[in-house]
MIGUDREN-719183 format. One line per 2 residues: number of its first residue (from 0); for each residue z, x negated, y negated of N, C-alpha, C. Coordinates in steps of 0.1 Angstrom, whole numbers. Atoms other than C-alpha are relative to their C-alpha. Example, Ala and Ser with C-alpha at 12.3 -4.5 7.8 and 13.67 -1.06 7.14 Angstrom:
<pts>
0) 0 -9 12 78 -123 45 0 -9 -12; 0 9 11 71 -137 11 8 8 -11
</pts>
This chain:
<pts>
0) 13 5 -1 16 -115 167 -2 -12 -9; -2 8 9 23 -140 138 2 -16 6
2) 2 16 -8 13 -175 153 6 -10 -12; -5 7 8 16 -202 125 -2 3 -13
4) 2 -4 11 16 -198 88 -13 -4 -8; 11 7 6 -14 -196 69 -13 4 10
6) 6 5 -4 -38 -192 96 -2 16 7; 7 -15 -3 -59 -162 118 -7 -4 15
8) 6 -8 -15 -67 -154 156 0 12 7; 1 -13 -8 -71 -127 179 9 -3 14
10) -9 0 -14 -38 -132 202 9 9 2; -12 -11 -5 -13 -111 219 6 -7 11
12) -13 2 -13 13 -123 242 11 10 6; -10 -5 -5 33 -91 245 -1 9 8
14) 0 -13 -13 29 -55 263 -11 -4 10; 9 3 -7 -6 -69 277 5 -8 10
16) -1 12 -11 8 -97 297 13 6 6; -12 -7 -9 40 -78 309 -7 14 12
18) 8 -10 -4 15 -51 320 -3 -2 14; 6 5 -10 3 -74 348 9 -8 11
20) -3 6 -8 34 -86 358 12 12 9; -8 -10 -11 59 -73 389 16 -1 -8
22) -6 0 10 91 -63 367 11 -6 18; -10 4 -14 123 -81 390 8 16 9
24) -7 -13 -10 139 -57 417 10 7 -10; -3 -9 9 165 -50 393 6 -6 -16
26) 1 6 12 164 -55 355 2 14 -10; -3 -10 6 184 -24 342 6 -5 -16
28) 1 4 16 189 -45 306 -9 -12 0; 12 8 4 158 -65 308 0 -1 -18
30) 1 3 18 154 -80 272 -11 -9 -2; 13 11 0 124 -98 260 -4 -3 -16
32) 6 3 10 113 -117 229 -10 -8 -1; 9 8 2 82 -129 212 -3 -8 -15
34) 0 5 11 81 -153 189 -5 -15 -1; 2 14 2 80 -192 182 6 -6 3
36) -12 7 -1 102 -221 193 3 -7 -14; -1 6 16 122 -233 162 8 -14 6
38) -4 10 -7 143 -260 185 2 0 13; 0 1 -16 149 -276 219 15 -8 -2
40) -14 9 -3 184 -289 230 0 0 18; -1 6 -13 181 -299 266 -5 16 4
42) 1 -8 -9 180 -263 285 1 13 -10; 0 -12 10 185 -242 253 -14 1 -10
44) 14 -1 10 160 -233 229 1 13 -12; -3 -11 12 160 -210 192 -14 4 3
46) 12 -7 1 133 -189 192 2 12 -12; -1 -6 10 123 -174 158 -9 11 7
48) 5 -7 1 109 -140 168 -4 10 -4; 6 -7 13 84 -120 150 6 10 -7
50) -9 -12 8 108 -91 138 20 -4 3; -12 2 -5 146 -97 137 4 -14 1
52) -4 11 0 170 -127 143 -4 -9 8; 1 15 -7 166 -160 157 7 6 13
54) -4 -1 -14 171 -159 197 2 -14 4; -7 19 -8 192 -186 217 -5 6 12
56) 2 -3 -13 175 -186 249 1 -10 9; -9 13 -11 192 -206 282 -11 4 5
58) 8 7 -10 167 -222 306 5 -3 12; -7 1 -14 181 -218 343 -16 -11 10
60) 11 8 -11 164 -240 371 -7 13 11; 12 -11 -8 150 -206 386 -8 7 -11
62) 11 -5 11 135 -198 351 -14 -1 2; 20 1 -9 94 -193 362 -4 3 -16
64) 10 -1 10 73 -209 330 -15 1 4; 11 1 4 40 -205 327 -9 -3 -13
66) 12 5 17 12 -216 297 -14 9 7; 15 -12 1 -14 -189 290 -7 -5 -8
68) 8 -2 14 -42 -194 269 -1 9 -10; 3 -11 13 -48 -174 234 -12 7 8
70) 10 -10 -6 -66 -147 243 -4 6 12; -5 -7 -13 -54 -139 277 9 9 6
72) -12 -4 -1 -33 -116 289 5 1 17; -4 4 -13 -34 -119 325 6 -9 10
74) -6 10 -6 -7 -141 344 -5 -6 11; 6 3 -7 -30 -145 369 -6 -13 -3
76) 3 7 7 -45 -169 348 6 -14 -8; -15 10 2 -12 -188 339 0 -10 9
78) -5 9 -11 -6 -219 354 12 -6 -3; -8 0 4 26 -230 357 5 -15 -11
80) 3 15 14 42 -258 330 23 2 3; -17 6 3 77 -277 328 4 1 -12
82) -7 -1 14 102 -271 304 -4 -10 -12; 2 14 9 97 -308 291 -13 1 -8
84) 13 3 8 63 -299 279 -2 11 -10; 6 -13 9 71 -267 257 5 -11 -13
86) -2 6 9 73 -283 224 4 8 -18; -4 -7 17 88 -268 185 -20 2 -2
88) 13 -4 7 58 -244 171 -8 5 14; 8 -4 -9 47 -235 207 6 20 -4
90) -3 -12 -4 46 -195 210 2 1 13; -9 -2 -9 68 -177 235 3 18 3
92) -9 -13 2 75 -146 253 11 -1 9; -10 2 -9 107 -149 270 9 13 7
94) -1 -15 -3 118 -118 293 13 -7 13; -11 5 -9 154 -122 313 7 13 -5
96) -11 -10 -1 185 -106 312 10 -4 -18; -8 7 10 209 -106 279 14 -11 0
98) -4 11 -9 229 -137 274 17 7 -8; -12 -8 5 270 -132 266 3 -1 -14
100) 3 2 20 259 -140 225 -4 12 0; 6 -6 5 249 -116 205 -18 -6 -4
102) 14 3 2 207 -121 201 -4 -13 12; 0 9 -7 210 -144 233 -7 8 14
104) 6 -6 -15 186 -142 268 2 -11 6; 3 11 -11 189 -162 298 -13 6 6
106) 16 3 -4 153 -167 306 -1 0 18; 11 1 -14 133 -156 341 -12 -2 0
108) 14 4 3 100 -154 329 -1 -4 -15; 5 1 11 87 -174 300 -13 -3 -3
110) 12 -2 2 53 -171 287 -5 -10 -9; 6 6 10 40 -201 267 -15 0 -6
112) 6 5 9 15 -207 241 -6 -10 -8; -3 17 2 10 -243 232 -5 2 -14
114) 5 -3 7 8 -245 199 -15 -7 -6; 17 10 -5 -29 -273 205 -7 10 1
116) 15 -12 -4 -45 -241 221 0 9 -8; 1 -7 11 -37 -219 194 -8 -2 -10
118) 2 7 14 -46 -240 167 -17 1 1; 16 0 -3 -80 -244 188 -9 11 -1
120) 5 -12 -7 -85 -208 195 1 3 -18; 7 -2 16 -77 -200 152 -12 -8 -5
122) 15 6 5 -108 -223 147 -10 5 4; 13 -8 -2 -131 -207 169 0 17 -8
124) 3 -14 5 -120 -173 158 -5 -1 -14; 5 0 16 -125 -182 119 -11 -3 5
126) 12 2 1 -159 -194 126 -6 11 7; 3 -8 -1 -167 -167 146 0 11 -11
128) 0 -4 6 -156 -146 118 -7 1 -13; 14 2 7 -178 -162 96 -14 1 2
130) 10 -5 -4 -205 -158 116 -8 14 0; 1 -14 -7 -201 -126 125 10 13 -7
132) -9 -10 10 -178 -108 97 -11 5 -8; 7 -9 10 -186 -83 70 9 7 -7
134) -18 -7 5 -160 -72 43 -10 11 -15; 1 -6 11 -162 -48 12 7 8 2
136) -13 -14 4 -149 -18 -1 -9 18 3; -1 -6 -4 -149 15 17 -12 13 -8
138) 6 -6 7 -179 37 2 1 16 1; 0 -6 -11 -184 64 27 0 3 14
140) -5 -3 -13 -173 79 59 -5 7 5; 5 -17 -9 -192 99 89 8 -2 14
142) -7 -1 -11 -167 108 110 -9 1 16; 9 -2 -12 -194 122 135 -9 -9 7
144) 11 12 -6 -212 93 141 10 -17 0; -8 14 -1 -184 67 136 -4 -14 -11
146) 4 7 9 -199 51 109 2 -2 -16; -5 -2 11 -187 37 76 -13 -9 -10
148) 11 3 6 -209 26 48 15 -13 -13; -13 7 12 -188 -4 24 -14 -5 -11
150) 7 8 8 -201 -22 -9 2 -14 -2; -1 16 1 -202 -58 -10 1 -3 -18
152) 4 0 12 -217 -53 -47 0 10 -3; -3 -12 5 -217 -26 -73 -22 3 9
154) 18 -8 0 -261 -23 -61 4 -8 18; 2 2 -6 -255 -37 -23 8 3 10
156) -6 -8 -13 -244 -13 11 -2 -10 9; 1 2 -12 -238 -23 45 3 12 12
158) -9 -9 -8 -231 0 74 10 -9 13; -11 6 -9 -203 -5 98 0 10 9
160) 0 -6 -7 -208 12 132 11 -4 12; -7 2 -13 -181 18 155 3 10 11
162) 3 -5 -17 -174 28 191 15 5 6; -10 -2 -5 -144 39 212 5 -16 4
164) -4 14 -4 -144 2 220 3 -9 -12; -4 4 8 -138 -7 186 13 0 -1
166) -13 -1 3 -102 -20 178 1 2 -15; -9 -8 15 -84 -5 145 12 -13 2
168) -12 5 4 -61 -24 126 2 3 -15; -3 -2 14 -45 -16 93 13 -4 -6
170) -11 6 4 -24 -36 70 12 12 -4; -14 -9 7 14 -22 56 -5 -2 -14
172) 1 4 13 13 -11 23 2 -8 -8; -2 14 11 26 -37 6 4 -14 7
174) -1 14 -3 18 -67 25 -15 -2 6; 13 3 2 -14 -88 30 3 -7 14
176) 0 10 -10 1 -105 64 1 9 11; 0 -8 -16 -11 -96 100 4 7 7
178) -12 -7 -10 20 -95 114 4 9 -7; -7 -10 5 29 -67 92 -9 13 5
180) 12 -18 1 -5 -43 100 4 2 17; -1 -9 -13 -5 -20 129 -12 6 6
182) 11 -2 -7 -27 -7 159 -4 12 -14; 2 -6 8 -48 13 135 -14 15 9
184) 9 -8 -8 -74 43 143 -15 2 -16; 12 -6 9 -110 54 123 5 10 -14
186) -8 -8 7 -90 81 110 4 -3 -13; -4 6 8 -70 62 89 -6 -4 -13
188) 5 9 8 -97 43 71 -5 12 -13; 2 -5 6 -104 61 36 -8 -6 -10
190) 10 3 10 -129 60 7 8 -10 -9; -8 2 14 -117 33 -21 6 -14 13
192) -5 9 -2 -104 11 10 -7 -11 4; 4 12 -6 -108 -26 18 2 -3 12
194) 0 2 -16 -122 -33 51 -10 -12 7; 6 7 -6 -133 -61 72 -2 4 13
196) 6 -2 -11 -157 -59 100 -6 -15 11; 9 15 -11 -168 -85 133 -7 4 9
198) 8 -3 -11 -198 -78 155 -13 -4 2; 10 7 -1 -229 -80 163 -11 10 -15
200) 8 -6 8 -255 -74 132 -14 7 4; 17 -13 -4 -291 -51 132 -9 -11 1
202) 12 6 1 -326 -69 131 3 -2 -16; 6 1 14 -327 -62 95 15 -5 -7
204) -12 4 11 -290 -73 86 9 14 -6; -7 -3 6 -282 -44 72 12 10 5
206) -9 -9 -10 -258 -26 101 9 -12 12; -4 2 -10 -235 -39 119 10 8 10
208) -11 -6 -13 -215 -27 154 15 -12 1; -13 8 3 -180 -34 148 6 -1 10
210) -10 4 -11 -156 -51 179 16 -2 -9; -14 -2 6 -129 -51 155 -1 4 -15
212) -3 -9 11 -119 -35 120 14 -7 -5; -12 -2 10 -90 -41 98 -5 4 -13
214) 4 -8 18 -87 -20 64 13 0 -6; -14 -7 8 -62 -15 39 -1 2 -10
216) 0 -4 11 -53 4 9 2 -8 -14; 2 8 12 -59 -26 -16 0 4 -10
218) 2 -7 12 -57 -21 -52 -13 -9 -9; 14 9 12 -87 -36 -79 9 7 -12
220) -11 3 16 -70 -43 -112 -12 -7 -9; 8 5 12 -92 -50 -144 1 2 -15
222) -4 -3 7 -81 -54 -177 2 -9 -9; -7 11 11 -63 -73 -205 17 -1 3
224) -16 -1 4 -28 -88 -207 5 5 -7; -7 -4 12 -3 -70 -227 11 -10 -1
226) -15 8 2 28 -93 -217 0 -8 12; 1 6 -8 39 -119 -199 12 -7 -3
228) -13 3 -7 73 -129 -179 2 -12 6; 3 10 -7 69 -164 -171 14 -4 7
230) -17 3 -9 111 -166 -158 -1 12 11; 1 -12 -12 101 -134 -138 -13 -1 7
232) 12 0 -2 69 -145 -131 -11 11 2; 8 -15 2 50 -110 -141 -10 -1 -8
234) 6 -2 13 23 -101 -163 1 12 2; 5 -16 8 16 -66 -177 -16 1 -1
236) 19 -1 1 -25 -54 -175 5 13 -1; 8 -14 5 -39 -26 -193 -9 -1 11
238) 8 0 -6 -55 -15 -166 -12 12 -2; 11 -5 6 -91 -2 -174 -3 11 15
240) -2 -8 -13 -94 13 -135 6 12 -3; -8 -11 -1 -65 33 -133 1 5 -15
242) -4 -3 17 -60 37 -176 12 4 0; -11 0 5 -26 27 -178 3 -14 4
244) -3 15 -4 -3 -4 -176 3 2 10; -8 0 -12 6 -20 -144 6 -15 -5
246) -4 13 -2 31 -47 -137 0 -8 12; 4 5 -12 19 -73 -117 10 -16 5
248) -11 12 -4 41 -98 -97 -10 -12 6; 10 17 -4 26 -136 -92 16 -7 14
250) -8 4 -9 44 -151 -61 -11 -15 6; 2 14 -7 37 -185 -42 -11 0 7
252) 11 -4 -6 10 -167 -22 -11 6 -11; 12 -4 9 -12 -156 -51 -6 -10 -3
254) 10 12 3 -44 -173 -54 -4 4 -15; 4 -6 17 -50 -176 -94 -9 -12 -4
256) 10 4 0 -82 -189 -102 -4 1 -17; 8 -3 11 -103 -193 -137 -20 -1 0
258) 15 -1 -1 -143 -184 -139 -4 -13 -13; 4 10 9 -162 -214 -159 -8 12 -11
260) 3 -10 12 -176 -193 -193 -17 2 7; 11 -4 -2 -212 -200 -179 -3 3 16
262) 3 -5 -9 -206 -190 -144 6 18 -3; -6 -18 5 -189 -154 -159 -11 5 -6
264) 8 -5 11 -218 -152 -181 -13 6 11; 4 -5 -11 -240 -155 -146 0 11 6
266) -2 -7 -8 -222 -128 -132 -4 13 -6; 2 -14 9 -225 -106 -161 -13 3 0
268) 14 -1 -2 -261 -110 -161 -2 4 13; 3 -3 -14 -262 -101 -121 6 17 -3
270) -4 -14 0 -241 -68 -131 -8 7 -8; 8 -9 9 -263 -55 -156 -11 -5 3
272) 12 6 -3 -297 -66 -138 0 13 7; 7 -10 -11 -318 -41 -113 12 0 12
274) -1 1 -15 -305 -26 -78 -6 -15 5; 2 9 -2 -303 -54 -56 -5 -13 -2
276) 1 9 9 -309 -82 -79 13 -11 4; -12 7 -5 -290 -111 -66 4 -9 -15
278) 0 5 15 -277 -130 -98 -2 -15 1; 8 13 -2 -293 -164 -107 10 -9 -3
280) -9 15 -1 -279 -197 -101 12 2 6; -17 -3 0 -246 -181 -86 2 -10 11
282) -5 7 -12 -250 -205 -56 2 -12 -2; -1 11 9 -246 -236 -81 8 -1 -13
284) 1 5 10 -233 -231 -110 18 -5 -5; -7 9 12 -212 -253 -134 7 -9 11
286) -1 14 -13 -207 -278 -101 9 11 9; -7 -5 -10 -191 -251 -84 -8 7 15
288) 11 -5 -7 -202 -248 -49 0 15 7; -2 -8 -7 -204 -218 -26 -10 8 -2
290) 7 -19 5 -218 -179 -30 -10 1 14; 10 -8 -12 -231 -173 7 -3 12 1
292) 6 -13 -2 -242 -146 18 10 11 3; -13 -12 -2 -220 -111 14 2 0 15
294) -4 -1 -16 -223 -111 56 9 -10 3; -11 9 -6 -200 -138 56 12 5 1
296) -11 -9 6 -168 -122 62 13 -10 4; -14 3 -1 -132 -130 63 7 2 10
298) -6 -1 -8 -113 -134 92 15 7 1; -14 -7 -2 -82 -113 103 9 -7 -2
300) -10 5 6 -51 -128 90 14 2 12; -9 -5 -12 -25 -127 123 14 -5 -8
302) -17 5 1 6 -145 104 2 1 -13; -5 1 13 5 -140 69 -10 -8 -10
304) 7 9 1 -17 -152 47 -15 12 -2; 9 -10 -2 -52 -139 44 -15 -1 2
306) 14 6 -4 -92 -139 54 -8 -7 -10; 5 3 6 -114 -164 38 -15 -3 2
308) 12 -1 1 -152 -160 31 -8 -13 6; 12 10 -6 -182 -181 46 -8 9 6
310) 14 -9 -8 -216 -169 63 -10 -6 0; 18 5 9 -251 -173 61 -2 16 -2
312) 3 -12 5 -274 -144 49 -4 10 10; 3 -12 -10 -278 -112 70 -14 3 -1
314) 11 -2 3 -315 -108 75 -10 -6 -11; 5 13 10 -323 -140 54 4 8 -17
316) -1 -4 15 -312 -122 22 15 4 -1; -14 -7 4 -281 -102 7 4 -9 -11
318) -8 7 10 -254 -110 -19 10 -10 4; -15 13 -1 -231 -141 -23 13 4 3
320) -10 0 -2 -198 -140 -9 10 -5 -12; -10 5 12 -177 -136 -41 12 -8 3
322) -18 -2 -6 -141 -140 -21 -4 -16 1; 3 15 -5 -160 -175 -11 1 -10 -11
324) 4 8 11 -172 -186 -44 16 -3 -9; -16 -4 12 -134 -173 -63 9 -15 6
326) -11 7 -7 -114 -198 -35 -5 -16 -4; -1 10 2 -134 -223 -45 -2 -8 -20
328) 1 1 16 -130 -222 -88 13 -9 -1; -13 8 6 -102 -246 -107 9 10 1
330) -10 -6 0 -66 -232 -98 3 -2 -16; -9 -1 16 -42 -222 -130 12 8 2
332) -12 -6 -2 -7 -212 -133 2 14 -8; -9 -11 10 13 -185 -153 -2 -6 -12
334) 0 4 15 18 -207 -180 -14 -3 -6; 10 5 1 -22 -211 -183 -5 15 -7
336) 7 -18 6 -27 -170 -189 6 2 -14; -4 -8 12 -22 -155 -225 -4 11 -3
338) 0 -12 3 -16 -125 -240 -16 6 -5; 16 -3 4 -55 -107 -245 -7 -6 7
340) 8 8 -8 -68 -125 -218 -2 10 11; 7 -13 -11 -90 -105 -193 2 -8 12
342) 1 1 -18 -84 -107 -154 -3 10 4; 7 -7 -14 -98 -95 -122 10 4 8
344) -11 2 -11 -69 -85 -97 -1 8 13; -7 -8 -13 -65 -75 -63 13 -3 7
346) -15 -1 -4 -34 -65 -52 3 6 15; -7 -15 -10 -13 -46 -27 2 13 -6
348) 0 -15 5 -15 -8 -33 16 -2 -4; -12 -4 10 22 -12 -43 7 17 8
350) -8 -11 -9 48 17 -33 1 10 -10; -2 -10 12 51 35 -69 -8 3 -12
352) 8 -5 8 20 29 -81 -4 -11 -18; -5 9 13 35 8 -113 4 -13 -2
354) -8 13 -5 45 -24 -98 -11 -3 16; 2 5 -11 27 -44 -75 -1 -16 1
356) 1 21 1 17 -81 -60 -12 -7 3; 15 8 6 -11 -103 -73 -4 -3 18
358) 6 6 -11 -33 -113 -38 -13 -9 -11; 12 9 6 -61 -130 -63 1 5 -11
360) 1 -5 7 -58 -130 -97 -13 -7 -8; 14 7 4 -93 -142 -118 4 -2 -13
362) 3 3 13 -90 -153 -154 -14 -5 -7; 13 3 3 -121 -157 -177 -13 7 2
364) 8 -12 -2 -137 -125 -170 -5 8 -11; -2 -11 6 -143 -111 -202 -16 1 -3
366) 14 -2 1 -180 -114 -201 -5 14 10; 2 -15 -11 -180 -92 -165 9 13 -6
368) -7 -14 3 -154 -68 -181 -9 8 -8; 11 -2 5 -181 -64 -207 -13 8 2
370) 13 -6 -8 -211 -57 -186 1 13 8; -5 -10 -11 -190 -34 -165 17 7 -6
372) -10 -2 9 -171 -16 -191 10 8 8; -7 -10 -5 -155 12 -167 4 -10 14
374) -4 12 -7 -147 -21 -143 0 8 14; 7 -1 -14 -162 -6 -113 -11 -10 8
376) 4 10 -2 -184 -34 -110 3 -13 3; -8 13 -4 -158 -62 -112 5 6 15
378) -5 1 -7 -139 -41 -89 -8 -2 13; 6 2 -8 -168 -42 -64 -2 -16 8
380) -1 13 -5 -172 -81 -66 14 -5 6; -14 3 -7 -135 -82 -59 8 6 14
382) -2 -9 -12 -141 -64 -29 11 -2 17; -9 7 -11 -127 -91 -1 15 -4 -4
384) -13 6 3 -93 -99 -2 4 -13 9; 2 13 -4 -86 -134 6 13 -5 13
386) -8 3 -9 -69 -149 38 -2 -12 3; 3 15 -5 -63 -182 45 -8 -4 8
388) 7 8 -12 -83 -207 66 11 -9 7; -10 3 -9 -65 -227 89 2 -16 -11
390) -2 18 6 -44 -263 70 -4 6 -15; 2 -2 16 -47 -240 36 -14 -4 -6
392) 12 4 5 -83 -247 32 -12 9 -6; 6 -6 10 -112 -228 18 8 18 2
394) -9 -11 -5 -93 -196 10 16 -4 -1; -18 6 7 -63 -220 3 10 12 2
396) -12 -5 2 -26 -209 2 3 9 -5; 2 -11 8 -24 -177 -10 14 -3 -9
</pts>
């Protein structure tokens, strides 16, 4: 399902569109991959597909292409397309016979992608998702009614109502990218987890009917540095959450951010104010822009990578989109953290509990650690976990 890097739609090119088609008379080792073109050499073509090795796939003169749109799965709908026009970066599903290589198909049906209409179709879907998203962290669950209740803030609920017609998706433990989550079910979804929702909202904003779901067992990290590995690229946090150390790994996809002293001081004032108390100036301060509205949510992440915040406000009100405001603060490296220095972290739940990997780490927190001494309140603002926008943009490069 992993289209181009960095980026987020709602496509499928595989069991769906085979579903509709007439399989050949006889195709007792039918073989079929879906993936990307990585080159073209006249009638051959590499195809990097989504699990496993690179595929060499030969292009015969009875090979039958077609170009589908994102978010179709019916060939019906296909119209057909010359070889000459599939181009490096288009998606592909290619379904033939095996060729006399190892990881090789000679091509009968190929299913293109282009990668223009994709690119088109991740734009509408992020904006839809901004429109029409809703993320936080997992409060309570009624199984009987299908309905989950998340926090955006430590003082601000939403409900999330879903239906037999709702899709489930849930990331792998220890990965933040699309193509790693799986068809998911209600079931699944647990207290403590991070979940984004897309549908339509109530009158009053504060409910929405979910057409899709993804959740995952995210971790909230809050604490002080004990150490730091800048050749292994790690830190060490005392973590105040769990009350022990973890070791947290920084990688090329970690977004690491610093709070300005008088926008931390803002926030801290917003955590220790009344229920529903939105915190002042947060949609301005120290030239930084953003803090829409918590209904703005983060789009599903199909290739790696992960959802990034925008909205307006659900029923003219609600809280700022933290995940929005964080992507857009001054970046800082490793070598920028020191030892006693308080961060925010969301991670991957990690496999052992003791070791995991940075998805957002926040520096310059020590005002909110403060206000929210048992750091249930940071972890609440740290509720979204961040997924790219499409060209690395708000929500940047993880």
């Amino acid at each position: 399902m992993a289209l181009s890097a960095g980026v987020a739609i709602s496509v499928w090119v595989g069991s769906p569109v085979l579903a509709q088609e007439t399989p050949p008379a006889a195709a007792p080792q039918a073989a079929r991959k879906v993936g990307s073109v990585q080159s073209i050499n006249g009638k051959t073509l590499v195809v990097k597909p989504d699990s496993g090795a690179d595929a060499t796939v030969t292009v015969e003169d009875s090979t039958r292409i077609v170009r589908l749109a994102p978010g179709q799965t019916d060939l019906k709908t296909a119209s057909p397309m010359r070889l000459s026009e599939v181009q490096v970066g288009d998606r592909m599903l290619v379904r033939g016979a095996p060729g006399s290589s190892p990881n090789s198909i000679v091509a009968a049906t190929i299913v293109v992608m282009k990668g223009t209409d994709v690119a088109q179709k991740q734009q509408q879907d992020l904006q839809d998702w901004q429109k029409r998203g809703l993320g936080g962290i997992v409060t309570t669950i009624d199984a009987a009614s299908g309905s989950i209740t998340i926090a955006v803030t430590p003082t601000i609920n939403f409900t999330v109502k879903t239906s037999k017609e709702t899709v489930f998706l849930r990331y792998a433990p220890n990965s933040i990218h699309f193509s790693d989550a799986q068809k998911g079910t209600f079931d699944q979804i647990k207290a403590g987890d991070q979940l984004r929702a897309r549908g339509n909202r109530s009158a009053d904003g504060k409910e929405l009917t979910a057409e899709e779901v993804i959740s995952g067992a995210f971790r909230n990290i809050a604490g002080t540095i004990t150490a730091i590995d800048t050749g292994g690229g790690t830190v060490t946090v005392k973590d105040i959450l769990a009350k022990k150390s973890v070791l947290v790994k920084l990688t090329g996809e970690s977004q690491m951010r610093k709070l300005p002293p008088q926008l931390a001081e803002r926030i801290a004032f917003f955590l220790k104010g009344s229920p529903g108390a939105g915190p002042p100036g947060l949609k301005s301060p120290a030239g930084v822009a953003g803090g829409s509205a918590a209904g703005g949510g983060n789009p599903v992440a199909l290739s790696g990578g992960t959802p990034a915040g925008a909205g307006g406000r659900p029923g003219g009100g609600g809280a700022p989109d933290f995940q929005q405001m964080v992507s857009r603060l001054p970046a800082v490296t490793l070598t920028d953290l020191a030892k006693d220095d308080a961060v925010m972290i969301v991670s991957t739940s990690g496999s052992g509990g003791t070791e995991v990997t940075a998805i957002t780490l926040l520096s310059g927190v020590e005002p909110i650690l403060t206000a929210s001494p048992n750091g249930m309140g940071a972890a609440a603002l740290l509720s979204g976990w961040n997924l790219s926008a499409p060209g690395g943009g708000e929500g940047g490069p993880q």
